[in-house]
Short mmCIF file of the C-alpha atoms (twelve columns), coordinates in Angstrom:
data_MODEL
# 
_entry.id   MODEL 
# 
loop_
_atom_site.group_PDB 
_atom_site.id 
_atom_site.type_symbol 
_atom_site.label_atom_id 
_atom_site.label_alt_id 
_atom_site.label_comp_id 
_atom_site.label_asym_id 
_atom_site.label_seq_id 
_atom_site.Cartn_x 
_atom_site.Cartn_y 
_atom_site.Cartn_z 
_atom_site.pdbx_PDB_model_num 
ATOM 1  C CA . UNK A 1  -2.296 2.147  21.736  1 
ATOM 2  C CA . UNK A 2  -2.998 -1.376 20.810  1 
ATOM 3  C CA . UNK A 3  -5.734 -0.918 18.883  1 
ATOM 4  C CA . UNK A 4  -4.208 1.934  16.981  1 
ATOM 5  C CA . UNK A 5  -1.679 -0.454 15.979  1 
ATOM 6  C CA . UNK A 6  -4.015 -2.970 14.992  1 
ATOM 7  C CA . UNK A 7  -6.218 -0.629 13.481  1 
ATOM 8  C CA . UNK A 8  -3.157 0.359  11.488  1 
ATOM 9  C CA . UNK A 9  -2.169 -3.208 10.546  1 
ATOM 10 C CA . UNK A 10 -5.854 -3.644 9.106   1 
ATOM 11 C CA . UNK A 11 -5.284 -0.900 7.095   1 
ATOM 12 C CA . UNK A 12 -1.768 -2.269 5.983   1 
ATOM 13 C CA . UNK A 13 -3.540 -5.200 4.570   1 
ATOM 14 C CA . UNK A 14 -5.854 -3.558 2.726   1 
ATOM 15 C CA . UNK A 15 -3.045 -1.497 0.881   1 
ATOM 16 C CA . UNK A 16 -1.524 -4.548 0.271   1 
ATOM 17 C CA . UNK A 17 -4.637 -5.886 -1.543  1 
ATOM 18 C CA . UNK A 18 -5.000 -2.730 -3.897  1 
ATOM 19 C CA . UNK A 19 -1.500 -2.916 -4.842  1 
ATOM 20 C CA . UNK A 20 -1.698 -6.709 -5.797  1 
ATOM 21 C CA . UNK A 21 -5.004 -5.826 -7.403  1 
ATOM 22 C CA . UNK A 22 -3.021 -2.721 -8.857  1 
ATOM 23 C CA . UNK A 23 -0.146 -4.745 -9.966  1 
ATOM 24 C CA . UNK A 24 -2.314 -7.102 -12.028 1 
ATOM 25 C CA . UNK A 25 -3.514 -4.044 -14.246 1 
ATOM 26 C CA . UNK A 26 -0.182 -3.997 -14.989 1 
ATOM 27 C CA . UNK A 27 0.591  -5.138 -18.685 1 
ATOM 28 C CA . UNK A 28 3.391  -6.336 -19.764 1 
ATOM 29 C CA . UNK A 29 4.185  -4.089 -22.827 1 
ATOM 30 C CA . UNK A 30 2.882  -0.036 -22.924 1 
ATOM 31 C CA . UNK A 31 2.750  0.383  -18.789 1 
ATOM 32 C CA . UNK A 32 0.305  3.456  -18.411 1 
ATOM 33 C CA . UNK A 33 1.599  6.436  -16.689 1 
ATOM 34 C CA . UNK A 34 -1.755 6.757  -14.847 1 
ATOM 35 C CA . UNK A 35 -1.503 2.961  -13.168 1 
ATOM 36 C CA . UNK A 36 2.164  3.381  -12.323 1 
ATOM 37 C CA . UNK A 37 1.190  6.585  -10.356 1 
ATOM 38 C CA . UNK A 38 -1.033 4.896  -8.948  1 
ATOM 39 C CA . UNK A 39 0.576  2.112  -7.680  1 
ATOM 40 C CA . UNK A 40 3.194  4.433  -6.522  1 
ATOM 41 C CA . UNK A 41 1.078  6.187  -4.180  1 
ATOM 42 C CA . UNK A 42 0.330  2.692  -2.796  1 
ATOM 43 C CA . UNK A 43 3.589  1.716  -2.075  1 
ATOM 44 C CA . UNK A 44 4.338  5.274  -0.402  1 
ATOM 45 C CA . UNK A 45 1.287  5.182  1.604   1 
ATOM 46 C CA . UNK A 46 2.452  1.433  2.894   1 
ATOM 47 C CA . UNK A 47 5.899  2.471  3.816   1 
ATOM 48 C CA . UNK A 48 4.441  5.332  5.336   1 
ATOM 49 C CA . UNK A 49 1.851  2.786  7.536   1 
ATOM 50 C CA . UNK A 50 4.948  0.194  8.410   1 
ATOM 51 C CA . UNK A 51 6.878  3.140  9.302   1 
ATOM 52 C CA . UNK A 52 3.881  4.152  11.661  1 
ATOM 53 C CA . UNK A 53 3.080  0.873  13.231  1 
ATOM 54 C CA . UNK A 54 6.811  0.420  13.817  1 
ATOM 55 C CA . UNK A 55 6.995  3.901  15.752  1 
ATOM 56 C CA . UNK A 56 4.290  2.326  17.497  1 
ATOM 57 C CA . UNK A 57 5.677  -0.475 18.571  1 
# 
């Protein structure tokens, strides 16, 4: 179980890298549909992971 959960918390920081790397694509003015999606399928897959490793826990 403990490495599932830290196997899982690995993971969680990687998602947290490709949305900061996501948010920086970002602009400021004329936001494109296509980055927004994508950084909200980010964000649902990390509270899906916390969620997980909380269950876990």
């Amino acid at each position: 179980m403990t490495d599932e959960i830290e196997q899982l918390k690995l993971r969680l920081i990687e998602l947290e890298e490709e949305i900061r790397e996501t948010e920086k694509r970002v602009p400021a003015h004329s936001v494109k549909p296509q980055v927004m999606g994508e950084l909200f399928i980010l964000e649902d897959k990390k509270d899906l992971l916390l969620q997980t490793i909380k269950e876990l826990q």
